[in-house]
N, C-alpha and C positions, 0 to 999 in steps of 0.2 A: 182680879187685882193681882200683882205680879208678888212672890214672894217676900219675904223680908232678909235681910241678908243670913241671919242667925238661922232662918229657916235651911234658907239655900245650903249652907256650910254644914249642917247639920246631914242636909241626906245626900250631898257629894260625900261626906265622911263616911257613913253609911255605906252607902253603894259600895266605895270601895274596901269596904271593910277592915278600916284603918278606927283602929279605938281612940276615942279622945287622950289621954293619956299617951298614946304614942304619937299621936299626929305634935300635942303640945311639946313634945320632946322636940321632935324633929323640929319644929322652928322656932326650940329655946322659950317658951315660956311653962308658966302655970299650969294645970289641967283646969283648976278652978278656973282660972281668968277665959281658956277658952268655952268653956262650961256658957259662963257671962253672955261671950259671944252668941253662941246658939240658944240660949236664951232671950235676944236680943234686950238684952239688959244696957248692954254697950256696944261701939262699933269700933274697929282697929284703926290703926293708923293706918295713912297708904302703905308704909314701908313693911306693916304688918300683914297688909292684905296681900301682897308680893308672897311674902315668906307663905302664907297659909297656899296662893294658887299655884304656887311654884311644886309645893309638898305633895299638893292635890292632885297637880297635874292639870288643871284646867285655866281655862283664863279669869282674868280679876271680872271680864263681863260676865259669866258665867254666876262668878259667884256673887256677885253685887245683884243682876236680873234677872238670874234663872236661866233653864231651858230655854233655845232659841224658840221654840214651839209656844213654853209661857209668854215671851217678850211678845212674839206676833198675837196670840189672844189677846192681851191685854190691851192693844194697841188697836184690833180690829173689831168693833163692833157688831158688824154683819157679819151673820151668821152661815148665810149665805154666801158670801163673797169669802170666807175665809176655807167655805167647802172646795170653793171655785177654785183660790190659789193655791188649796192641797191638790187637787187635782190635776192642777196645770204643771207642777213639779213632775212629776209623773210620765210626762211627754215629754218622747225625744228630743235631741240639740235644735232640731230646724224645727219642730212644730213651735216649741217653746220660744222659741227665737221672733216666731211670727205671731204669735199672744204679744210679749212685749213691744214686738212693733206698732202693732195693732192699739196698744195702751198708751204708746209713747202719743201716733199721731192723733187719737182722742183727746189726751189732754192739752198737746197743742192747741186742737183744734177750740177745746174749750178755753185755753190762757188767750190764743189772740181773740174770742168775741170777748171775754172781760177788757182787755187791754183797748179797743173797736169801741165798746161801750161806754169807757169813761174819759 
């Protein structure tokens, strides 16, 4: 399950070893209120979640779904296949290039027998 955002905000803050208290200076509010946030007590405004990614340095996806790494777990249930496409990153521009092709014309293949069949 993919973090929650209070989480996320929490060990971006962390990581870059920016104290709540000075992060909440820097985009003007409370340390309580951001407190709140990584609590996930409450959620920001958009205009809010600007100010914190901008401070952060990362993007509002980042901090809304995590790690791109969390985003794909969450998303991928096999276990297997998620080994497969760590792996496949891995290979050079033209190996990689021919995985993808090789993916694009399978699921062609499989969109026109659905399309064939009904």
């Amino acid at each position: 399950m993919a973090a929650k955002f209070g989480d996320n905000l929490k060990r971006i803050r962390t990581e870059k070893g920016i104290a709540q208290g000075a992060l909440a200076e820097l985009i003007g509010m409370h340390a309580t209120h951001l407190s709140r946030y990584e609590r996930n007590s409450t959620l920001p405004s958009i205009e809010v979640l600007k100010k914190i990614a901008d401070a952060l340095n990362v993007s509002i996806d980042e901090l809304v779904y995590g790690k791109q790494d969390d985003k794909v777990k969450s998303k991928l249930n096999d276990s297997e296949l998620l080994s497969m496409f760590s792996r496949v990153q891995a290979l050079n521009k033209t190996e990689l290039s021919c995985v993808k092709s090789l993916l694009k014309a399978y699921i062609f293949q499989i969109d026109t027998q659905h399309r064939l069949a009904s």
